[in-house]
C-alpha positions in Angstrom: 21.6 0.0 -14.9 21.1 3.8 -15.3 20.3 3.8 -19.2 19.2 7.2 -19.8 18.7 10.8 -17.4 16.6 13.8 -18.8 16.8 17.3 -16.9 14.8 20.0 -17.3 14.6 23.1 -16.1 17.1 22.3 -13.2 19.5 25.0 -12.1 21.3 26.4 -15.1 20.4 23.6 -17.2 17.3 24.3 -19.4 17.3 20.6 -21.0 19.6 17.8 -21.0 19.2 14.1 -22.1 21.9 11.4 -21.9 22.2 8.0 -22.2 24.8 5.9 -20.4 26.3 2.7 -20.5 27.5 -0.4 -18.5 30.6 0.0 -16.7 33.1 2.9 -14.7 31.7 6.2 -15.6 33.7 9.5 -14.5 32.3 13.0 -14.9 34.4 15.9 -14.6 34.2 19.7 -14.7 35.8 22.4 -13.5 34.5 24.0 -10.2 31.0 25.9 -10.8 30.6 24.4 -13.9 27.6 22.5 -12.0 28.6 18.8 -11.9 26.6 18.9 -8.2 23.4 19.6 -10.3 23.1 16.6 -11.8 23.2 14.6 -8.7 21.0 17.0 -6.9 18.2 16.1 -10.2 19.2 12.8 -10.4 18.3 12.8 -6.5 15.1 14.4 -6.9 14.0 11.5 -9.4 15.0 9.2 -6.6 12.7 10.2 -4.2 14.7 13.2 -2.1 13.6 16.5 -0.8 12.5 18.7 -3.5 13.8 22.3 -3.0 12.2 25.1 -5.6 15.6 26.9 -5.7 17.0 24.4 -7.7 14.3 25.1 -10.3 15.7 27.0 -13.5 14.4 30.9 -13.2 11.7 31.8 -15.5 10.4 27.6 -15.6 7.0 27.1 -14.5 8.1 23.7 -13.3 11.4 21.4 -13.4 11.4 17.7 -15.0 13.7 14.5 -14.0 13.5 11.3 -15.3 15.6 8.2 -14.9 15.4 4.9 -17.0 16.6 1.9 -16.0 17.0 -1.1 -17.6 15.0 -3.5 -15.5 16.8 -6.9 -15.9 18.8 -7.8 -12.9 16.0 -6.1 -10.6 13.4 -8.4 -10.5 14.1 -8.3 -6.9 12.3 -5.1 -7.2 9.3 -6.4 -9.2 6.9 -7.2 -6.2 7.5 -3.1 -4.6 6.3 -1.8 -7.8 3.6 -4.1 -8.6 2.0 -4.2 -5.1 3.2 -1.2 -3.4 3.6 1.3 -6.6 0.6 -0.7 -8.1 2.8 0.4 -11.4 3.0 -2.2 -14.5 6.5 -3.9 -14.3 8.5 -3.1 -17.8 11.3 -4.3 -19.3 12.8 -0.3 -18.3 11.8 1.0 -15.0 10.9 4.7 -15.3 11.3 7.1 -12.0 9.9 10.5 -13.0 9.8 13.9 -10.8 8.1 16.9 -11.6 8.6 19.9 -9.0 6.4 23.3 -9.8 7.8 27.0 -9.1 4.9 26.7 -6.3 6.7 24.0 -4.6 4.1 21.4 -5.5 5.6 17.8 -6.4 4.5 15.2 -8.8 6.0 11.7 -8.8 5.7 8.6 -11.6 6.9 5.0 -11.8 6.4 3.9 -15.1 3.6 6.6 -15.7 1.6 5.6 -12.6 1.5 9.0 -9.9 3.0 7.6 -6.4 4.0 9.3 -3.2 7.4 10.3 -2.8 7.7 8.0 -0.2 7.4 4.7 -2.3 9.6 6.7 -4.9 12.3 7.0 -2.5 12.0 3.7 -1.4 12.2 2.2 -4.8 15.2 4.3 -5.4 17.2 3.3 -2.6 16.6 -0.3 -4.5 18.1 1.5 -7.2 21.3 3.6 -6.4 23.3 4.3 -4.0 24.4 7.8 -4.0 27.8 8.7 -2.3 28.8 12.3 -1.2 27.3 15.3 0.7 23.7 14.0 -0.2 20.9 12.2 1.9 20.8 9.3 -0.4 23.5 7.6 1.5 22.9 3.8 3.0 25.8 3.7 4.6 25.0 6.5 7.3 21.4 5.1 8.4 22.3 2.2 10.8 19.4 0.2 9.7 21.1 -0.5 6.5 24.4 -2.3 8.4 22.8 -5.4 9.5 21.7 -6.3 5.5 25.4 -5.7 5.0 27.0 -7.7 7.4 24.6 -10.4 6.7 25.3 -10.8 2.7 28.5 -10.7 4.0 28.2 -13.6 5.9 26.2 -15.3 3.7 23.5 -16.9 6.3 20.5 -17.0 4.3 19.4 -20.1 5.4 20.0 -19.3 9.1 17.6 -15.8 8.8 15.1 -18.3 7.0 15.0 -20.9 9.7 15.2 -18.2 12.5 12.2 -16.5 10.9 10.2 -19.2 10.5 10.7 -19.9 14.1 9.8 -15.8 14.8 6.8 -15.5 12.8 5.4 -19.1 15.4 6.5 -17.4 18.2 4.7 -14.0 17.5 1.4 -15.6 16.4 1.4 -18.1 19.4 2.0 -14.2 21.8 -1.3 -12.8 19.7 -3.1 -15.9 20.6 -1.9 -15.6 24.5 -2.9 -11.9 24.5 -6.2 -12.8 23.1 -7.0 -15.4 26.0 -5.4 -12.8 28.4 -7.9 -10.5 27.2 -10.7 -12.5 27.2 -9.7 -13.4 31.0 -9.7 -10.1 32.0 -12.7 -9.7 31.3 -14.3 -13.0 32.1 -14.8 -12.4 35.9 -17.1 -9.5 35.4 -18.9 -11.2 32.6 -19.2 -14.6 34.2 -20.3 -12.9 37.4 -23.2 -10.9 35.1 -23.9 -14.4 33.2 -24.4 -16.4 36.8 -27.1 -13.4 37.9 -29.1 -14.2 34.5 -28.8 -17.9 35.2 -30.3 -17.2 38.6 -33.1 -15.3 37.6 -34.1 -17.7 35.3 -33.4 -21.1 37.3 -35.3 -19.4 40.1 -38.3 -19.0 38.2 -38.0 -22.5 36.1 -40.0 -21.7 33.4 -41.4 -24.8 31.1 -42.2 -23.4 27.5 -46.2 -22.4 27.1 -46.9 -22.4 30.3 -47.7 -18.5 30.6 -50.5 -19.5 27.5 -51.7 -22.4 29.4 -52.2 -20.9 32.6 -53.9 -17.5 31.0 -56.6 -20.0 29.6 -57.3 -21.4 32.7 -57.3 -17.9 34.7 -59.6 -16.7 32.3 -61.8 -19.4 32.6 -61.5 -18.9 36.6 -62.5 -16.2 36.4 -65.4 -16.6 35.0 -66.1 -20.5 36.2 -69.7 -19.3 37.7 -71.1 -17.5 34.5 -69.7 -20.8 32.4 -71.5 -23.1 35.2 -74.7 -21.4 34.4 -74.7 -21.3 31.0 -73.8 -25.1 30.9 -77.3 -25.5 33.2 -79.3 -23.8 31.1 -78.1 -25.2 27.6 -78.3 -28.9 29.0 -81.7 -27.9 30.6 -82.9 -27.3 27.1 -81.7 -30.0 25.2 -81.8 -33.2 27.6 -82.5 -32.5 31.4 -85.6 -30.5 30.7 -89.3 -31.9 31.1 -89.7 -30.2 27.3 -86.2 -31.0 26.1 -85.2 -30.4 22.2 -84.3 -34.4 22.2 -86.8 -35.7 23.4 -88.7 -33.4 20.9 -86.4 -34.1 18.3 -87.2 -38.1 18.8 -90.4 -37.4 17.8 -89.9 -35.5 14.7 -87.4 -38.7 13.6 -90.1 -41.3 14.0 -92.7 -38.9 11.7 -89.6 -39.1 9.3 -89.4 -42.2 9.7 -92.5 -42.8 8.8 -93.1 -40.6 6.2 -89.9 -42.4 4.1 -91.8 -45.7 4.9 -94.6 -44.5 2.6 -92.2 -41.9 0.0 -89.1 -43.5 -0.6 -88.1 -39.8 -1.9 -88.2 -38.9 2.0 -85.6 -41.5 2.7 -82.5 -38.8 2.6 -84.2 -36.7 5.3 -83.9 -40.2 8.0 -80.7 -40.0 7.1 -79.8 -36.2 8.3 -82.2 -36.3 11.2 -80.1 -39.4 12.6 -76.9 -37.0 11.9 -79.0 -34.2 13.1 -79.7 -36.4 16.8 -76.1 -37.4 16.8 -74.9 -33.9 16.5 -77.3 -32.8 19.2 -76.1 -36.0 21.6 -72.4 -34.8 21.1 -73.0 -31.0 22.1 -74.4 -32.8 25.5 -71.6 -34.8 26.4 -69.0 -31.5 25.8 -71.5 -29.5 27.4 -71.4 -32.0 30.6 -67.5 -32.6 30.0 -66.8 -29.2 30.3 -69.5 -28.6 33.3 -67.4 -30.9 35.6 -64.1 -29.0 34.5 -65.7 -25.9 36.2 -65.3 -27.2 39.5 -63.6 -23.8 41.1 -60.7 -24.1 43.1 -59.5 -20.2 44.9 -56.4 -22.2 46.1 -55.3 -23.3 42.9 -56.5 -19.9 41.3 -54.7 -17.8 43.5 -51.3 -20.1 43.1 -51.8 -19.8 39.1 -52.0 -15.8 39.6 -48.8 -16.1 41.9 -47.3 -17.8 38.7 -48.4 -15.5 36.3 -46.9 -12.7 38.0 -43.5 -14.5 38.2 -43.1 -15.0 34.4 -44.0 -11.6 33.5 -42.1 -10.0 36.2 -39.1 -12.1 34.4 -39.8 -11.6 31.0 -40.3 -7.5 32.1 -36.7 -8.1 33.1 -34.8 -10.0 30.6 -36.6 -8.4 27.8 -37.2 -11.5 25.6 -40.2 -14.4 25.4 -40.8 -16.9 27.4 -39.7 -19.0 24.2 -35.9 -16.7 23.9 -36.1 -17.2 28.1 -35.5 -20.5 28.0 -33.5 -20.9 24.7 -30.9 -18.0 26.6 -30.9 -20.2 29.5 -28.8 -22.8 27.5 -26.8 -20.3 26.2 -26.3 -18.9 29.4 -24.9 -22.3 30.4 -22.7 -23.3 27.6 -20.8 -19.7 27.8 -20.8 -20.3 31.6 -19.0 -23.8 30.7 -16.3 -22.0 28.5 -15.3 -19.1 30.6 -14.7 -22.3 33.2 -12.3 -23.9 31.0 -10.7 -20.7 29.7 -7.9 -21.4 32.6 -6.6 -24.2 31.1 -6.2 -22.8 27.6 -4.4 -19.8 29.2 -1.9 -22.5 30.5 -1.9 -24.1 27.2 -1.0 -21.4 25.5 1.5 -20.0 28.1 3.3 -23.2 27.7 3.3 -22.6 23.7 4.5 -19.1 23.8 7.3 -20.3 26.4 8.2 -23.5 23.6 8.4 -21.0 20.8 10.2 -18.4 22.9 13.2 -21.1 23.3 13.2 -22.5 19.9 13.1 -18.8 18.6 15.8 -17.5 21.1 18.2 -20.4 20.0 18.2 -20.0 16.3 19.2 -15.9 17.6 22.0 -16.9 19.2 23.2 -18.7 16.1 22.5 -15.8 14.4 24.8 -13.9 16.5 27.2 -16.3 17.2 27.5 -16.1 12.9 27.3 -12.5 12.5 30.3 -12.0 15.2 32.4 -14.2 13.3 31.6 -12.6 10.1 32.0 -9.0 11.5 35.5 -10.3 12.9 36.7 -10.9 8.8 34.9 -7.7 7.6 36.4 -5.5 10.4 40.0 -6.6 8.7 39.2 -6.7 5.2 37.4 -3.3 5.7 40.8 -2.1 7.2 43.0 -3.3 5.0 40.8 -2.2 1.9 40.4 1.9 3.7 44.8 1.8 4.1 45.0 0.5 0.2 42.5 4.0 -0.4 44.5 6.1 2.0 43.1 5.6 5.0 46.0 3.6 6.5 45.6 4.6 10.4 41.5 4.2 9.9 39.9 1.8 12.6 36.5 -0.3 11.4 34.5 -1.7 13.6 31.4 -3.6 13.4 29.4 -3.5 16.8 27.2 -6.4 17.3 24.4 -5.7 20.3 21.2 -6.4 22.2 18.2 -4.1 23.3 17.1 -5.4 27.1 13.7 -4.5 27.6 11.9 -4.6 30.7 10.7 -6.4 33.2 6.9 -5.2 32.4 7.7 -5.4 28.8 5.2 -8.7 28.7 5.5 -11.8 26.4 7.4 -10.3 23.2 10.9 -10.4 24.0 13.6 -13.1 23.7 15.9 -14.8 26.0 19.5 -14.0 25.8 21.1 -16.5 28.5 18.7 -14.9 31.6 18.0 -11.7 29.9 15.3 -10.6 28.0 16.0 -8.9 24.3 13.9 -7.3 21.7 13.8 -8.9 19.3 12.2 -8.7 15.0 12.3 -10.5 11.8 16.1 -10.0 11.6 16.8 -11.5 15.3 17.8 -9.7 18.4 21.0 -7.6 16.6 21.6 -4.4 16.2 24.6 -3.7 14.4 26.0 -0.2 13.7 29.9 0.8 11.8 32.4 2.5 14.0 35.0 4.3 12.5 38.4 6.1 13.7 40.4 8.1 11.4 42.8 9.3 13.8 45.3 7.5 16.0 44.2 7.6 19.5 40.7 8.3 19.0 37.6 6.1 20.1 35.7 4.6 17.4 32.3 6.4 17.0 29.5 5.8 14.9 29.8 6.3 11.4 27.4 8.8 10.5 29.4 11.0 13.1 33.1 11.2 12.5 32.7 10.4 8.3 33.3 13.1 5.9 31.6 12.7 2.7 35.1 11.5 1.0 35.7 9.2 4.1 32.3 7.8 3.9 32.4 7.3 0.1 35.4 5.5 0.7 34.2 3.4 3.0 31.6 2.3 1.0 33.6 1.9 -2.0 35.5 -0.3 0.6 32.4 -2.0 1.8 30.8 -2.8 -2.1 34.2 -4.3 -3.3 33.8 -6.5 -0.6 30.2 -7.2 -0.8 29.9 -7.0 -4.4 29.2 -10.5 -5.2 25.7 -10.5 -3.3 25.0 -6.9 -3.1 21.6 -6.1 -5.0 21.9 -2.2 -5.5 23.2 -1.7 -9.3 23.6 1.6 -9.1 26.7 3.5 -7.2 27.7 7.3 -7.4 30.8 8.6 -5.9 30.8 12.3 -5.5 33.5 13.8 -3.8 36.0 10.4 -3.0 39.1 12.0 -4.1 38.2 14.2 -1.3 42.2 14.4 0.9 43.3 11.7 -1.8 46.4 11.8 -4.1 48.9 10.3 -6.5 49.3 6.4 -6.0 46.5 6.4 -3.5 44.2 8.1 -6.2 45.4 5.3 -8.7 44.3 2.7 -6.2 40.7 4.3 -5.5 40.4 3.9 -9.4 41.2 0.9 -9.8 39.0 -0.6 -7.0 36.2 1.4 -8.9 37.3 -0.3 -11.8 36.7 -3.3 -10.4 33.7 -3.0 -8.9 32.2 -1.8 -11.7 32.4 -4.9 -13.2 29.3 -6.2 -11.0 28.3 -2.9 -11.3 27.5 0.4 -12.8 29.8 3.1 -11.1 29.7 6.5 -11.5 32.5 9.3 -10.4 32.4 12.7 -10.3 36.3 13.4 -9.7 38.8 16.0 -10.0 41.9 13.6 -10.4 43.2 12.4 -13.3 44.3 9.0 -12.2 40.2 8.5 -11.5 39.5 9.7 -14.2 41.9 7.8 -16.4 40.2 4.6 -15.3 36.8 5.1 -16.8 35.2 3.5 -19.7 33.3 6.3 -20.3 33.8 10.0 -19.8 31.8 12.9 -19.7 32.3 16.8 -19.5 30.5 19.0 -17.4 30.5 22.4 -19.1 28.9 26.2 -18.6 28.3 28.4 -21.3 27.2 31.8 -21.2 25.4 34.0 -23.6 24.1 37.8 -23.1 20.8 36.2 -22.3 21.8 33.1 -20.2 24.1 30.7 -18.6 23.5 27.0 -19.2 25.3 23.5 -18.1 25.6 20.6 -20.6 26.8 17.1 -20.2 29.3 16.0 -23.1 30.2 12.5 -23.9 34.0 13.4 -24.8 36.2 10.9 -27.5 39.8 10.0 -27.2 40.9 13.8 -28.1 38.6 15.6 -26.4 39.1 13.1 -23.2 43.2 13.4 -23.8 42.7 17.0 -23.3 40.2 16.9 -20.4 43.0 14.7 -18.4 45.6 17.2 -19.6 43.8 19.8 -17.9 43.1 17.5 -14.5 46.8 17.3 -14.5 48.2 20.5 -15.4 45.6 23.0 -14.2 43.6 25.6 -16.6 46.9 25.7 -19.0 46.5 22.5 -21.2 50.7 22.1 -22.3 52.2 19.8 -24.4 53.7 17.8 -21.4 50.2 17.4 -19.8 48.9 15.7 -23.0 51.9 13.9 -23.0 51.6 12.7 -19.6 47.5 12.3 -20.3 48.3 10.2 -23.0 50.4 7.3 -20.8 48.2 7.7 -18.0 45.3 6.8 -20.2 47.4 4.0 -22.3 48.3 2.9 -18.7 44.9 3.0 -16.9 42.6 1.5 -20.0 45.5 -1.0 -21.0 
């Protein structure tokens, strides 16, 4: 509930701070004394339009905050922790600050916020009746949450939006694939070129280091054939050769150690020496017969040189990343092929989920028309209790067809296709007609502020089991209302206030007789200013306010007198 409002700085009121209580709250003034100023600064704490005429001349800026006692909302608890990013408190604190310069400054529970989140919090918070924005019942978007706590299918809406949120993530997987196939024919086309080039070169890793070696030594087979000669010349084939030379000088050895067992180490490296010297023969004559010279082969190894580089030159990669891509090449090949029948797949999916969601939306209709059936006649016979006896209410229940081109997120309503959200594939909108003979048309355009407060008094008597807002202001519902219809609008305020906290701003005493607590709206002028207060009025002061209600500006002994019963009558 609404536990405390301070003003400042707002019209003609230069500071004002009152607490409230549970219950029917009427407020009461005579005209001009400024009772619309404090719902216009009670609106601006709730998130409305800020307007810098409202702010109090001479101010450098204007102040509104509104407490709220926060049990009963923890409904509301996961918007201010995660959207506000505010602290959740025991109160719940909307605060507006508006400078002369136009610039606004908004607070939940201390932390700044964007009007925007503050208005959305405080439509959680109150709904405010009257010639003011902050009405719910003229934005169509708020009469399917009705109707639906009104017929009390919770744990249809569940089901069907468990079945929605399937059907919406199979369509994001099926546009995925779709995407992926629109673009697969150009890349697989691009990916078969690359496998060409490579499979028509066949490259087997190192073979463009392998055949380098051999070119070079091709290349330069004669000069290596030469050498070989001349090296073997002079160690073995030779008439002077170093081994046979080198025999000699082992035997000396030989015999030398035979005599000087101190010369024995130097047999032993001679005969490593000679073994040495045999071993650079044989490579010597191994590598002589490789050097047989072949131009065929040569000129078929250049052929093959020129083919790698020409591909590597191409692909930009390594022989090595050549022929690792090739496999790649191939596996992305293989899944592009098969990308076909996952499309089917998921077709097939979308159209499963597209039935099974479609089918809990028609119960969801078929339940919401039977609901809006009762509520059309409890509606109308609530509206003729409150005056409104010739008043037709209607509750239209309807489907959005989309087109044929609309692709895979829509519905299917019998053979036509619906848009469809969260909520199903309804849109329902109030109609009204006040006058006999007159079409019903949507509320927001034949409602006058005290019809449309009347309706939704109407409305949150009906609802007010499962309705969540605590918070509702009636401005202006006496509006064309009288006598014993007057008494009536009380008393279903009355009620209602029971579930929760109501508050009136009235100019009939039989409204006013009905609240549990009253307060004055006055103006008072001095030579320097004029201000507006807010009094909290006892018995007397409230006897005399009601006198006034009924009797006009002249309070007479008859109009306490008759102030007095109504009062004993209306508060028992």
């Amino acid at each position: 509930m609404l536990r405390n409002l301070l003003i400042q700085n707002i019209a003609l009121i230069e500071r004002l701070e009152v607490e409230f209580a549970p219950g029917l709250t009427v407020i009461t003034g005579e005209t001009g004394a400024g009772k619309s100023i404090i719902v216009d600064a009670l609106s601006l704490a709730l998130g409305e339009r800020a307007n810098t005429t409202l702010i109090r001349s001479g101010a450098p800026k204007a102040i509104v905050e509104a407490e709220f006692d926060a049990e009963g909302l923890e409904h509301c608890r996961p918007f201010v922790e995660e959207e506000a990013m505010a602290e959740w408190q025991p109160v719940l604190i909307l605060r507006r600050e508006v400078s002369e310069k136009g610039v606004s400054r908004c607070f939940i529970n201390d932390t700044p916020v964007q009007v925007g989140i503050l208005k959305m919090l405080g439509e959680m918070l109150v709904d405010l009746h009257g010639q003011h924005e902050h009405q719910s019942l003229l934005k169509p978007e708020h009469h399917l949450p009705m109707l639906d706590r009104y017929a009390g299918i919770n744990a249809l809406l569940e089901a069907y939006r468990k079945d929605f949120a399937a059907f919406t993530s199979a369509i994001k997987e099926l546009e995925a694939a779709k995407e992926s196939a629109r673009s697969a024919a150009q890349r697989k086309e691009l990916l078969t070129i690359e496998l060409k080039q490579i499979d028509d070169v066949d490259p087997i890793e190192g073979e463009d280091i392998e055949i380098e070696s051999k070119l070079q030594r091709a290349e330069h087979a004669e000069r290596l054939a030469a050498l070989c000669s001349e090296a073997l010349y002079l160690l073995s084939d030779g008439d002077d050769n170093l081994l046979s030379g080198f025999g000699r000088v082992q035997r000396a050895v030989t015999d030398l150690a035979s005599v000087d067992a101190s010369m024995e180490y130097l047999v032993k490296e001679a005969d490593s020496a000679s073994a040495s010297f045999d071993e650079i023969v044989r490579v010597l004559r191994d590598y002589s017969e490789s050097l047989d010279f072949n131009p065929q082969e040569t000129e078929a190894m250049k052929k093959r040189a020129m083919e790698l580089s020409s591909l590597k030159k191409k692909l930009h990669r390594t022989l090595p990343e050549i022929i690792a891509r090739r496999h790649e090449v191939a596996e992305e090949l293989a899944s592009l092929e098969s990308l076909d029948d996952t499309l089917v797949k998921l077709e097939r999916d979308v159209a499963e989920a597209r039935e099974h969601t479609s089918g809990n939306a028609q119960k969801l209709t078929e339940a919401r028309k039977k609901a809006a059936a009762k509520l059309n006649k409890e509606v109308a016979g609530q509206l003729a209790e409150l005056g409104m006896k010739k008043t037709v209410f209607e509750t239209r229940i309807s489907q959005t067809p989309v087109a044929e081109s609309s692709g895979e997120k829509h519905l299917m309503s019998g053979k036509a296709k619906v848009a469809a959200d969260e909520d199903g594939w309804d849109t329902v909108e109030f109609f009204l007609s006040a006058n006999v003979g007159e079409d019903p048309k949507p509320l927001a355009k034949v409602a006058s502020g005290g019809e449309v407060s009347r309706i939704m008094l109407a409305l949150k008597s009906i609802l007010s089991e499962s309705d969540r807002i605590p918070v509702l202001i009636f401005d202006e519902i006496d509006v064309g209302v009288s006598g014993g219809t007057a008494s009536k609008v009380g008393m279903v305020m009355r009620n209602l206030a029971k579930t929760h906290q109501i508050f009136a701003i009235t100019h009939l005493p039989q409204i006013a007789g009905m609240g549990d607590n009253h307060y004055l709206v006055e103006k008072t002028s001095t030579k320097q200013r004029t201000t507006t207060s807010l009094v909290h009025l006892d018995r007397e002061r409230r006897l005399t306010e009601i006198a006034r209600l009924l009797s006009g500006d002249s309070v007479t002994d008859t109009a306490l007198k008759n102030a007095e019963e109504l009062l004993a009558h209306t508060t028992g």
